[in-house]
C-alpha positions as CSV (number, residue, x, y, z in Angstrom):
1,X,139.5,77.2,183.4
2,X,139.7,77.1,187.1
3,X,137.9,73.7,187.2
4,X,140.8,71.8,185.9
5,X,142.9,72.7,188.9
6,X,140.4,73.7,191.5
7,X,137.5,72.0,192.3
8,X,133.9,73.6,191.2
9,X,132.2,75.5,194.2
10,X,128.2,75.9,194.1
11,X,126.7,79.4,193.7
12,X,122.6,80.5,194.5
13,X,120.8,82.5,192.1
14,X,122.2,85.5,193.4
15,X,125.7,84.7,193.1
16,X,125.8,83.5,197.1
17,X,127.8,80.5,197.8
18,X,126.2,77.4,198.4
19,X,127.4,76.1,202.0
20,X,127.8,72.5,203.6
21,X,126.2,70.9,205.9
22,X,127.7,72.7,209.6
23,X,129.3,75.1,207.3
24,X,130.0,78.6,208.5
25,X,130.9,81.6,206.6
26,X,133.7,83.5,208.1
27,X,135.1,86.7,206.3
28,X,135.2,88.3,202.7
29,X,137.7,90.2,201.0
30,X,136.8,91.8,197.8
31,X,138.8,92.2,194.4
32,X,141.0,89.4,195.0
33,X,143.3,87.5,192.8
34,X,144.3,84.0,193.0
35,X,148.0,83.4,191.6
36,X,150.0,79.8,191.6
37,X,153.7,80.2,189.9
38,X,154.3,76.2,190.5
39,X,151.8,75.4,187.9
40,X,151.8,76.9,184.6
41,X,148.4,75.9,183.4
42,X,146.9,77.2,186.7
43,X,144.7,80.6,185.5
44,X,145.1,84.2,187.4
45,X,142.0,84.4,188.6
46,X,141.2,88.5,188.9
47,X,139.3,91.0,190.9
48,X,137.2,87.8,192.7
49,X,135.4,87.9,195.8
50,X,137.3,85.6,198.1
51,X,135.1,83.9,201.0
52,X,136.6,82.2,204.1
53,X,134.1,79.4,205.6
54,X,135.1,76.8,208.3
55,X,135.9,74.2,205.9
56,X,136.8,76.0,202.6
57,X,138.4,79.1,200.6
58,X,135.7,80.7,198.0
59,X,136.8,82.4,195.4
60,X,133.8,83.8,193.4
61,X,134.3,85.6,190.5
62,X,132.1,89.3,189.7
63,X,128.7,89.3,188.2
64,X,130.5,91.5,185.7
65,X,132.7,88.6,184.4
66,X,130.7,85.9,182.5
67,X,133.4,83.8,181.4
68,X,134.9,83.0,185.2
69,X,132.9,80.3,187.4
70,X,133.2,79.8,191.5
71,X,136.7,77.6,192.4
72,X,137.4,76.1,195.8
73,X,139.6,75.1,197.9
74,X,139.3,72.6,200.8
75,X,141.0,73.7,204.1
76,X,141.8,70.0,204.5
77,X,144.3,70.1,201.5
78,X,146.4,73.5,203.1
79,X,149.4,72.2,204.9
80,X,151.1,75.3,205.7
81,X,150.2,79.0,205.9
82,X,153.2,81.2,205.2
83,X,153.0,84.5,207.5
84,X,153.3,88.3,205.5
85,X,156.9,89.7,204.7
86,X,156.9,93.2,206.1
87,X,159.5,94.9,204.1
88,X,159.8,98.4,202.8
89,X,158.3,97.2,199.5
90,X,155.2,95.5,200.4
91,X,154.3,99.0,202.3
92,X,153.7,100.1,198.4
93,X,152.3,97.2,196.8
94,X,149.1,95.4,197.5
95,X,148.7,93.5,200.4
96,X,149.4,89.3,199.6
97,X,150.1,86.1,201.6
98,X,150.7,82.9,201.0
99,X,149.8,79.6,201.6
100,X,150.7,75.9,200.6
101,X,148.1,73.3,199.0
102,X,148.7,69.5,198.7
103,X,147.5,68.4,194.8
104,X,147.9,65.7,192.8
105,X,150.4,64.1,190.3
106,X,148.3,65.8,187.9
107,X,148.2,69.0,189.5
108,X,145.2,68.8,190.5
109,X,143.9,70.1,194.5
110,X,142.0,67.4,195.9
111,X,139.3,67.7,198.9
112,X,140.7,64.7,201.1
113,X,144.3,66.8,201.5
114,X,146.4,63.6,200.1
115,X,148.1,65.2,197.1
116,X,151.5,63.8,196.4
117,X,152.9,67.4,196.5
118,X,152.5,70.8,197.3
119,X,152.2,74.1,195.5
120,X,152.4,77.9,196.9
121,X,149.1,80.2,196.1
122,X,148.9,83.6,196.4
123,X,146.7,85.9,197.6
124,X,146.5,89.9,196.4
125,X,144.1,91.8,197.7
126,X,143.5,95.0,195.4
127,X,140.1,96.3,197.2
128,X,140.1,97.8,200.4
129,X,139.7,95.2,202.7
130,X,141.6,94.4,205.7
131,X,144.1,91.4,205.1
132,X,145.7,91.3,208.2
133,X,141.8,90.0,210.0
134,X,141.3,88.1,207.2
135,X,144.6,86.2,207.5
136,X,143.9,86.0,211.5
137,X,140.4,84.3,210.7
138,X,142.1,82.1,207.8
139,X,144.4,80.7,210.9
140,X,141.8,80.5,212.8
141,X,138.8,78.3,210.6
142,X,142.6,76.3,209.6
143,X,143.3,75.2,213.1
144,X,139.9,74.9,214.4
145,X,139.6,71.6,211.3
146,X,136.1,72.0,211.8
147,X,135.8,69.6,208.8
148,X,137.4,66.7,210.6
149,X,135.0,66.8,213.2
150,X,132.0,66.6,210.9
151,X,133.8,63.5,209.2
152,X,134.1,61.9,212.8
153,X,131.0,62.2,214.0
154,X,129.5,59.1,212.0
155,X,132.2,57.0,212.5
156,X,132.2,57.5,216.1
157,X,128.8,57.3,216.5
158,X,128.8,54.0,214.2
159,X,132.0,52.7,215.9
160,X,130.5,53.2,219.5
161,X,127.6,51.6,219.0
162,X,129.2,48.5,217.1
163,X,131.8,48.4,220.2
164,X,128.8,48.5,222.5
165,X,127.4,45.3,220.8
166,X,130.5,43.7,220.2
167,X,131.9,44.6,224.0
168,X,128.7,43.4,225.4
169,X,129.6,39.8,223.8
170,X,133.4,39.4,224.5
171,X,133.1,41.6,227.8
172,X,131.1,39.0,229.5
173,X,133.0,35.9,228.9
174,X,136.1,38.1,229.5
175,X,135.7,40.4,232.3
176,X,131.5,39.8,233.4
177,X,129.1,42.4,234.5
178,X,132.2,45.2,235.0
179,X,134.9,46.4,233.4
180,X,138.8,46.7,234.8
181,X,138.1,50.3,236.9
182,X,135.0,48.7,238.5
183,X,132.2,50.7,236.3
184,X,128.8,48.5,235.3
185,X,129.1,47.3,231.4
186,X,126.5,48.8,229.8
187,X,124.8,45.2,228.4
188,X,121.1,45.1,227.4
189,X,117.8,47.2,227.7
190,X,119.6,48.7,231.3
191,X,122.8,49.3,229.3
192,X,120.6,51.5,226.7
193,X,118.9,53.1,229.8
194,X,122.1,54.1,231.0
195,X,123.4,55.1,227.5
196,X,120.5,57.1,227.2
197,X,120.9,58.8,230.4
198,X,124.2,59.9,230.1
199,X,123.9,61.5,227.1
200,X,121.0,63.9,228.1
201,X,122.8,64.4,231.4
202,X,125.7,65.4,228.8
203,X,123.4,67.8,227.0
204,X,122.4,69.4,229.5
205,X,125.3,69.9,230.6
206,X,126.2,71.3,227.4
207,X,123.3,73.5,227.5
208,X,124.3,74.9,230.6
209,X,127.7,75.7,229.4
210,X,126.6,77.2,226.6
211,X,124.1,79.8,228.6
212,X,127.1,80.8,230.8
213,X,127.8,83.7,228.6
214,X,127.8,85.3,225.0
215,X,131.5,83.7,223.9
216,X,130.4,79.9,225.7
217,X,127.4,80.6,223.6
218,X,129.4,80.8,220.1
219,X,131.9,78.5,221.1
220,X,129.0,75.9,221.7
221,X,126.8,77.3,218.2
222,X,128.0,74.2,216.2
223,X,127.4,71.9,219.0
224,X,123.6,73.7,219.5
225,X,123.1,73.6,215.9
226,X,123.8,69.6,215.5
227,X,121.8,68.8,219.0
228,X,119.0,71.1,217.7
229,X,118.5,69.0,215.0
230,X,118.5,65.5,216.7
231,X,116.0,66.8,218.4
232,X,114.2,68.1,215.4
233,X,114.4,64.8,213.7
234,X,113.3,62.4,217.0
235,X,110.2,65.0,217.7
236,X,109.5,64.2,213.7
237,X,109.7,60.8,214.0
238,X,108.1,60.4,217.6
239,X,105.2,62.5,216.2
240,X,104.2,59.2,214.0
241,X,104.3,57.0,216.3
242,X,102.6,58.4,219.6
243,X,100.1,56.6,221.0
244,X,96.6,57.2,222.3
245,X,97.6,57.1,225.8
246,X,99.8,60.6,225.5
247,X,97.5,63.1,227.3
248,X,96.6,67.1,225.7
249,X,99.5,68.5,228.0
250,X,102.5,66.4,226.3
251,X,101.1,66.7,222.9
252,X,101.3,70.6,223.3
253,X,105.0,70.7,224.7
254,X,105.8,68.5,221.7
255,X,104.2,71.0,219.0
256,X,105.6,74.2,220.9
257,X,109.3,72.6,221.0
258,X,109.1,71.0,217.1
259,X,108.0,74.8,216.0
260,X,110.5,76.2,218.0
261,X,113.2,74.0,216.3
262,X,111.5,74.5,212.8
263,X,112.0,78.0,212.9
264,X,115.4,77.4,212.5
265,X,116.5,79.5,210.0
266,X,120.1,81.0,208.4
267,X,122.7,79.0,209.6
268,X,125.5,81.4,208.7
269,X,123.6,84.9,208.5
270,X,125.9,88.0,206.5
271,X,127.3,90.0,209.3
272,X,129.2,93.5,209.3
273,X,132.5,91.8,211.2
274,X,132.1,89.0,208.7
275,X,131.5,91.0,205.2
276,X,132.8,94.6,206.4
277,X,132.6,97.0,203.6
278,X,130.8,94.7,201.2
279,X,128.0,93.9,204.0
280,X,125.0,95.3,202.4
281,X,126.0,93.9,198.7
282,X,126.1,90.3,200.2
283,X,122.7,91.2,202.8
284,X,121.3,91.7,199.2
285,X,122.5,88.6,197.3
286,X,121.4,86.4,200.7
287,X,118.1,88.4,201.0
288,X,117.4,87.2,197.4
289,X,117.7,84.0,198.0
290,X,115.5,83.8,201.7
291,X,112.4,85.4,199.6
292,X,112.1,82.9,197.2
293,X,109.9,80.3,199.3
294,X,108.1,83.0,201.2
295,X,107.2,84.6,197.8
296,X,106.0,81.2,196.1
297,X,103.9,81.0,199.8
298,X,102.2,84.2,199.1
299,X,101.3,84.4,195.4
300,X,104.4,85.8,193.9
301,X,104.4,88.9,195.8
302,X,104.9,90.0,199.9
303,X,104.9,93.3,202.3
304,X,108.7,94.5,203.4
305,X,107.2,94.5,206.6
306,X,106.5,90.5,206.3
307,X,109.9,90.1,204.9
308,X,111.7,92.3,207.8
309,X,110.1,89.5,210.5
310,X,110.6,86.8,208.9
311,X,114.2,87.5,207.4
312,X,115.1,88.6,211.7
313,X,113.6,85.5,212.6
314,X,115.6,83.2,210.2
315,X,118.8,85.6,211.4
316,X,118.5,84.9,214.9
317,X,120.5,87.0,217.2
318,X,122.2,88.9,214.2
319,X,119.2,91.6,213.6
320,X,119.2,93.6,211.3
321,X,117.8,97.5,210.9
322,X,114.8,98.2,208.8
323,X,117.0,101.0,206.7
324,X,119.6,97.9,206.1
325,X,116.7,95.8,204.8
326,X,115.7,98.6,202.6
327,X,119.2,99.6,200.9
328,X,120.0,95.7,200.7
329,X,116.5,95.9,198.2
330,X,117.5,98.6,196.6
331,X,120.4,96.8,195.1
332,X,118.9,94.3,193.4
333,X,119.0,96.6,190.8
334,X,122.7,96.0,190.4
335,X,122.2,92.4,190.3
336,X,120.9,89.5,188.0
337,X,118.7,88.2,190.7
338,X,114.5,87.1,190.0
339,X,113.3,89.6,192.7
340,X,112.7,92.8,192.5
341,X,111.2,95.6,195.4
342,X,108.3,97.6,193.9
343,X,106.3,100.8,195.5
344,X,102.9,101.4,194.8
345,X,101.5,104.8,193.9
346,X,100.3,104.8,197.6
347,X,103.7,104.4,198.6
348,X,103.1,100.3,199.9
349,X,106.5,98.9,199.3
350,X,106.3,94.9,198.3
351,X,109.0,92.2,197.2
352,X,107.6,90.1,194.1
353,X,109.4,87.9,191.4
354,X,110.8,89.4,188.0
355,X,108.4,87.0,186.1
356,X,105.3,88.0,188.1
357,X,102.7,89.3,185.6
358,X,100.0,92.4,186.7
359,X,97.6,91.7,183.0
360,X,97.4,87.6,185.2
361,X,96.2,89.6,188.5
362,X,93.8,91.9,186.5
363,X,92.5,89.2,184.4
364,X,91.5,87.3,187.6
365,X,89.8,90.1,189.2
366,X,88.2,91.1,186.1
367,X,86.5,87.5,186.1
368,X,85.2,88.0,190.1
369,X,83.9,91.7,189.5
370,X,81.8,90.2,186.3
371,X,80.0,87.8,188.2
372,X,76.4,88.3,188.4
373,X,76.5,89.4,192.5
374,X,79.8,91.1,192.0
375,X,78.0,93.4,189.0
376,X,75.0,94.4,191.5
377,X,77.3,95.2,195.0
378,X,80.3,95.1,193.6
379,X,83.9,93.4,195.5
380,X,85.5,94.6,198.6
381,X,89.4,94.0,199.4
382,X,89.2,91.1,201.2
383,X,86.8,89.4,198.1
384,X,90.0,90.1,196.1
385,X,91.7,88.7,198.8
386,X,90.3,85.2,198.9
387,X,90.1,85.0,195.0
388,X,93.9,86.0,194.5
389,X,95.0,84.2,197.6
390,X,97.1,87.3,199.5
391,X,96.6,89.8,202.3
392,X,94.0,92.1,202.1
393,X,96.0,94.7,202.1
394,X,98.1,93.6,199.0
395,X,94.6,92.9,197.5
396,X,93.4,96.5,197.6
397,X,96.6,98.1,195.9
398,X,96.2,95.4,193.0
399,X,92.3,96.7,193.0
400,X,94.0,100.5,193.7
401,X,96.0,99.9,190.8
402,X,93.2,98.0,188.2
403,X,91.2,101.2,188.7
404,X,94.5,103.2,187.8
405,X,94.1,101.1,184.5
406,X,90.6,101.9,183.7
407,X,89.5,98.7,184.2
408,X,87.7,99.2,187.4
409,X,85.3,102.2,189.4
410,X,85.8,102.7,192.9
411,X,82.4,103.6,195.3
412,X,83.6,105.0,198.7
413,X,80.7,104.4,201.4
414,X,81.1,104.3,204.9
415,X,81.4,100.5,204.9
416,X,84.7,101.0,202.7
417,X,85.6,100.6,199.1
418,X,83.6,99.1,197.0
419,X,85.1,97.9,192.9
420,X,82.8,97.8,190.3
421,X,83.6,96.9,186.4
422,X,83.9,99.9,184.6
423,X,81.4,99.9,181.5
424,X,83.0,102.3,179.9
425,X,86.1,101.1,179.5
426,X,84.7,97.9,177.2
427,X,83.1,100.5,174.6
428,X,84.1,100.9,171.2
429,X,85.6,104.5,170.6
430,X,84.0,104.4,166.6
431,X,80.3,103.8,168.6
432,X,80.8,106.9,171.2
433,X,78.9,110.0,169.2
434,X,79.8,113.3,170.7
435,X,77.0,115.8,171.1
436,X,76.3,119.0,172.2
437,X,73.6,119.8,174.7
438,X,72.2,123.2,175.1
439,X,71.4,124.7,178.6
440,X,72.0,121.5,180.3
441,X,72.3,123.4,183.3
442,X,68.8,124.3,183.7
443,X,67.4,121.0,183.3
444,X,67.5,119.0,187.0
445,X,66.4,115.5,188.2
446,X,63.1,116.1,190.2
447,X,65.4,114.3,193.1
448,X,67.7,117.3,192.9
449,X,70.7,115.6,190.7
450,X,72.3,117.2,188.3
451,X,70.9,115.7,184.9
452,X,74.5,115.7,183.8
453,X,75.3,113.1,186.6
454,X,72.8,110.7,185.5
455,X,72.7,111.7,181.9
456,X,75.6,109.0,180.8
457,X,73.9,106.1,182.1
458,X,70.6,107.1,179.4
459,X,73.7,107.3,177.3
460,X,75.2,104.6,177.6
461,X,72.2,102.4,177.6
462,X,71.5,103.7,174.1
463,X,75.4,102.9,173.0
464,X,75.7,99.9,174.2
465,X,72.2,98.4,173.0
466,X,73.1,100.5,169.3
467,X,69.9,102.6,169.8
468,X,71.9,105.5,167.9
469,X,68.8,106.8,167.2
470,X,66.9,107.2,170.2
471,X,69.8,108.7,172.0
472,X,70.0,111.0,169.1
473,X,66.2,111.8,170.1
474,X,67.2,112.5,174.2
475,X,70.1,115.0,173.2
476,X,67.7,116.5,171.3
477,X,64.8,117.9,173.6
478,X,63.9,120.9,174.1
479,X,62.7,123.1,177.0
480,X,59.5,122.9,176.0
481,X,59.3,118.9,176.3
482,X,61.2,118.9,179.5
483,X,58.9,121.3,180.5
484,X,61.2,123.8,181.7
């Protein structure tokens, strides 16, 4: 297995990779295989997705092979990336590079990068992708060692605030109130003040930066992400500890920044430059996984419309069409994922769960339209609405679809649709006596009705009370009696 050699990377239900924390994915190549000739035990790994991210190299195997799981490898452990041999022979073959890992004694590849000593992987790509921008983005997310900033942060933030306490001490009996260029020592509740000043004079700086222009603005996305949610966390935390004396005005800015900042969705949103040719396949797999806590919000089943807003809201700036959304449903066919996009016979197309059950959602209307006021005016879409907890509109195809069943009857009025149970459906075929009734067609209702429309109600009082005989009697009258 790849796991003795290569540590175990986290996959979704849909076979997406799980990220880090400020983890950003980069590019994808598809049927990839992983080779290492320095280490004998070390597996071929064939036909794998590989993914580049800022911090590490995915290689996810395809939902076709059952026995293969997701490997890793850290950035941090590469130490040198070996550029292509362009030769007469590689024209022919299939495009590879290399690159060298640190591991350890035992062979193993270690996320800190201090192995005892290094081994050559390759890379060949059979699919179709384009190796030459993947290997430019693999020396790009290398240099960048976007991993070493995320492991600095802490410590700097740790180590500046312990030098600040511990300067404040010795600084005083050493040098006093300034330091050797002549600045004030930042020493008490002023010192805070002043700490706290420069750093939102240095964000909003870096918000200024960032607005400049559309490559400031993803140079600066990491740096907006990780400010974003300080801010997130202090509104949070200031919310439960205001005080009485905040007036309406500041309360409101508070709640219309903290929703702002909530909406925060995808951090690294599937993009055509990043996925290329496989770009709908992995749309698909991270659709799948953004549905599942809007579907468990709305009952186990949502409109594509709902899920094309909210899906471009979580994306951000990367928007995506609403014939992408579509053919990125559509393959969910092809995959073992727990969602599923299903049309309606009015042509309503809605996203709901594998294990979500129609005979549940019947049953429950079933029990409102029995209900003593339900049985005399019957239910309306948004009744079903309240009852089922979903849109009205999502209510009316399940009622749409109950009377489809023969479960319900539908009464069209100008006030709208109106659901009644549907008696007939409940009767027992061995009680249901067909007769034949002569010139029916003469005999009318004095209030103009056809006695055929109202002559299953007689009926079916008789059936259902097991008066056999007395409906035997009606089907039996003559023109004479009916005085015809």
């Amino acid at each position: 297995m790849a796991g003795d050699c290569l540590p175990t990377a986290e996959v979704t239900a849909s076979g997406r990779p799980v990220l880090l924390p400020n983890e950003i994915e980069c590019y994808l190549l598809s049927s990839v295989d992983l080779e290492c000739e320095d280490l004998s035990y070390f597996p071929i790994l064939r036909s794998g997705l590989l993914s580049l991210t800022t911090h590490r190299l995915l290689w996810l195997p395809d939902s076709s092979s059952a026995s293969a799981s997701a490997s890793a490898i850290p950035l941090a452990t590469v130490t040198h990336i070996f550029s292509p041999k362009k030769s007469l022979r590689a024209m022919f073959a299939s495009p590879r590079f290399r690159f060298q890992v640190s591991v350890s004694p035992e062979g193993r590849v270690i996320g800190t990068g201090s192995g005892s000593r290094s081994v050559v992987v390759t890379v060949v790509v059979r699919g179709k992708g384009d190796c030459d921008a993947f290997l430019a983005k693999f020396w790009e997310s290398w240099r960048g060692r976007a991993w070493e900033n995320e492991a600095a942060g802490p410590s700097d933030q740790s180590g500046s605030v312990s030098g600040s306490g511990s300067g404040s001490g010795s600084g005083l009996g050493s040098g006093g109130m300034y330091s050797k260029d002549g600045t004030v020592r930042m020493v008490g509740v002023s010192g805070i003040l002043r700490k706290e000043q420069e750093m939102w004079e240095s964000t909003d700086k870096s918000l200024q930066d960032a607005f400049q222009d559309l490559n400031a603005l993803m140079n600066k996305a990491k740096e907006m992400v990780m400010l974003a949610e300080k801010m997130r966390q202090k509104l949070l935390s200031g919310t439960n500890s205001q005080t009485a004396e905040s007036n309406d005005e500041e309360m409101g800015s508070k709640q219309e920044m903290q929703d702002w900042l909530l909406s925060v969705g995808i951090v690294s949103p599937v993009t055509k430059e990043s996925a290329g040719a496989l770009y709908h396949q992995q749309l698909s797999r991270q659709l799948a996984d953004f549905v599942k806590i809007p579907l468990e919000r709305a009952g186990g089943m949502i409109n594509l419309i709902d899920i094309y807003c909210l899906f471009n809201r979580a994306r951000g700036t990367e928007l995506i069409s609403p014939d992408d959304l579509l053919q990125a449903c559509s393959l969910w066919e092809k995959f073992d994922v727990p969602v599923m996009l299903r049309k309606f016979d009015s042509g309503v197309r809605v996203i709901q769960n594998k294990s979500h059950s129609d005979e549940e959602v019947f049953a429950r209307i079933k029990t409102l339209v029995t209900k003593p006021d339900a049985l005399r005016t019957g239910i309306s879409a948004s009744d079903a609405a309240m009852t089922l907890g979903i849109a009205p509109a999502m209510a009316k195809e399940h009622l749409l679809a109950a009377e489809s069943k023969g479960l319900l009857c539908r009464d069209i009025s100008p006030d709208g649709f109106r659901f009644y149970i549907n008696l007939f459906y409940e009767l027992d075929p061995k009680d249901v006596y067909f007769l034949t009734i002569i010139n029916c067609t003469k005999i009318r209702h004095p209030f103009s009705f056809g006695f055929l429309t109202i002559f299953p109600y007689f009926a079916l009082m008789y059936v259902a009370f097991g008066q056999s005989e007395g409906l035997w009697d009606l089907c039996n009258l003559d023109e004479g009696s009916l005085g015809l």
